[in-house]
Each structure stands twice: as C-alpha cells, then as structure tokens.
N, C-alpha and C positions, 0 to 999 in steps of 0.2 A: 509511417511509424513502423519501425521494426525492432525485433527482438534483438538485443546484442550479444547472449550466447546462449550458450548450454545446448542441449539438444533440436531446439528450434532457433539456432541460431541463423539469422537473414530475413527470418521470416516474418513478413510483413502483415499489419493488421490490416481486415478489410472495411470495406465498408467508408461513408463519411463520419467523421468525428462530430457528435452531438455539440450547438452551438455552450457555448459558456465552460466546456472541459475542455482544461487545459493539461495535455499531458506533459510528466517530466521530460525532461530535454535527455536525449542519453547521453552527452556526458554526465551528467548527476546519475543517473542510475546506473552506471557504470561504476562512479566515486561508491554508491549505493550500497552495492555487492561488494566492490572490493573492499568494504570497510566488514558488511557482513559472513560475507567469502564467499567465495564463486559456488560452494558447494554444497547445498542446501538438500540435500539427500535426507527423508524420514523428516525432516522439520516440519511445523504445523507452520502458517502464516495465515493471519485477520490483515486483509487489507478495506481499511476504514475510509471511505468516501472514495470507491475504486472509480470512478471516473472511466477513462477509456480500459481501465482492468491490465494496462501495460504493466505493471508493478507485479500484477502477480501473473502473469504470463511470462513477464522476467524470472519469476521464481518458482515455475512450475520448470521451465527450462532447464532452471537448474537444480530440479531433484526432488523441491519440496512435495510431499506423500500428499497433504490436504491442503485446500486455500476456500477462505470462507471470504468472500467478496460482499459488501456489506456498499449499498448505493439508494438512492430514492429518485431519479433523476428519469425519466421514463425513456426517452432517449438513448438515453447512458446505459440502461439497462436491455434494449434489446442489442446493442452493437456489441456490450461484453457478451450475452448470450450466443449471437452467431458467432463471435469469433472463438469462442469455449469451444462450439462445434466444431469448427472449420479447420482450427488446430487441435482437435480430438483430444484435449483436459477434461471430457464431461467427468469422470468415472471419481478427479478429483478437486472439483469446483464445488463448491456451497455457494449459492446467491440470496443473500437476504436483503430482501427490499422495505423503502419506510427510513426516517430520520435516525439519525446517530442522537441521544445514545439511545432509545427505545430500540433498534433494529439489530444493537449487539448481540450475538451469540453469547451461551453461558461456556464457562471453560476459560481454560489459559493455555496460551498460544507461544511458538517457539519466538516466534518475530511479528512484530504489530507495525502496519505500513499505515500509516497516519498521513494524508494530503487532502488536507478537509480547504476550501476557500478562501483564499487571502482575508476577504473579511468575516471569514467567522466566529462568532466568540468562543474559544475554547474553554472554559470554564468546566462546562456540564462535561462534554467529550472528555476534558482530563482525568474528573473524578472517574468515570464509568469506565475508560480505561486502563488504569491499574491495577484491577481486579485480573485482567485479562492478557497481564504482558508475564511470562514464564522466562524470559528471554529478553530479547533487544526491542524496544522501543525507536521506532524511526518517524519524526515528525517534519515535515516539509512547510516551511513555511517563508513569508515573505522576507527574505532582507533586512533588519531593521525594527522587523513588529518585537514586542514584547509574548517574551514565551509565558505561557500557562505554567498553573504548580502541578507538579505531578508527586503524593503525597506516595512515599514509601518509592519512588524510582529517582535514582540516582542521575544527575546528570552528567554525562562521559565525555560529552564533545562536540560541537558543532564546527560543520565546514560551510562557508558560503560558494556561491555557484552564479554568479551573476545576482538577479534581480529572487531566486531561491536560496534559503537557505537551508541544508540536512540538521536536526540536533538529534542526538541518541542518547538512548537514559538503558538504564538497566535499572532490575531489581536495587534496592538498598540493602 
C-alpha cells in the first residue's frame, strides 16, 4: 500500500495489514481527492473506522493541518500508530480508540472519511455523524447496499468503483 500523492507521495505503508481490514484500492482514493481536491491544506479530517489509516495518511499528504483517526480494532490500531511514526504525522494525528459512535470526537470537521464494514449497520453511525460534518461527508460503501439517512446533509453524488461504492453529502 502506498501513498498516491502530496508530499509523501510513493510512500509505502509498513508493516502487515491487520486480518479483516480492507483498504481502499487507490484508484478510489485517487477518484476520492480528485473529487475533494488534491489540496487539503489547514482542513480538519475525522477519519471514522480508519482501518489501515491509508485515507488519512492520504490527506495528511495533502496538507490537511489535523486528522483525528477514530478505530477499535487492536491490530488496526498499532500498525496506524507505527506507521504515524514512521511517516512522522505524530505532531498532527489524534487516535481515538473504542466503537463508532461512542469513540467520536466532539467538534465539526472540514471532511468526514466514513469506510465503516460492508455489514455494518449504519443507523446509529449516521445520526452521530452529522453533528460532526462542517464540510464534505465521504461514505464508502458496498455496491448495491442501501445507504443510511443522514438527517440535515445533503446528498451530492455517488460514484461506484467496482465492488466499492463513494457517496458524498454536504451540509443541507
């Protein structure tokens, strides 16, 4: 797995990938950015069910000032931590460990990177995240599943990606 631009661009994650995390394929995360734009400079990101943490290692790359990484996965959680280190983001990583939505951060965020489990039920996660999108809403989900309401965010547009599909909401 490697980084596809910005300042850590080539740069590969180390480490093996914790069983059952699946990260985005980078053409999706490529679609990702270029939809949010390559330049994420001063923007906040909550990346919600950060899994291998690619998503916002993506978006530390590209500028973003703060990233709050929100996971419960124990696995998952020391391989984003060395690699925070390893590509020296500590100064602007938050890691909140423990179940979505109990593990959310309070505040509202420029961009919310939403890639919670094909089977999981979005319900509770949608309410708890609206509260917390200032910005774009980016939901990763399967192909097919039926999307959650997200009560006061707008929905903008989905692209599918294979066997993934991106939807984005904004504010209403």
């Amino acid at each position: 797995m490697r980084i596809t631009s910005g300042t850590h661009r080539g740069r590969r994650l180390d480490g093996k990938l914790p069983e059952g995390v699946r990260p985005t394929s980078s053409r999706t995360r490529e679609a990702l950015f270029s939809r949010l734009g390559q330049d994420l400079t001063g923007r906040t990101v909550l990346d919600v069910f950060g899994g291998s943490g690619l998503l916002s290692f993506e978006a530390l790359s590209r500028g973003a000032s703060q990233v709050v990484i929100c996971e419960q996965n124990r696995a998952a959680l020391a391989f984003i931590r060395h690699n925070v280190a390893r590509l020296d983001f500590g100064q602007r990583v938050s890691i909140r460990t423990g179940r979505v939505p109990g593990s959310l951060p309070k505040g509202r965020f420029d961009v919310v990177l939403a890639d919670p489990p094909y089977d999981k039920d979005l319900t509770n996660m949608a309410k708890a995240l609206v509260g917390r999108v200032a910005g774009d809403l980016v939901l990763e989900h399967r192909t097919g599943a039926e999307l959650a309401e997200f009560p006061g965010l707008e929905h903008i547009g989905s692209k599918k990606y294979g066997s993934s599909t991106l939807s984005f909401y904004r504010p209403s």
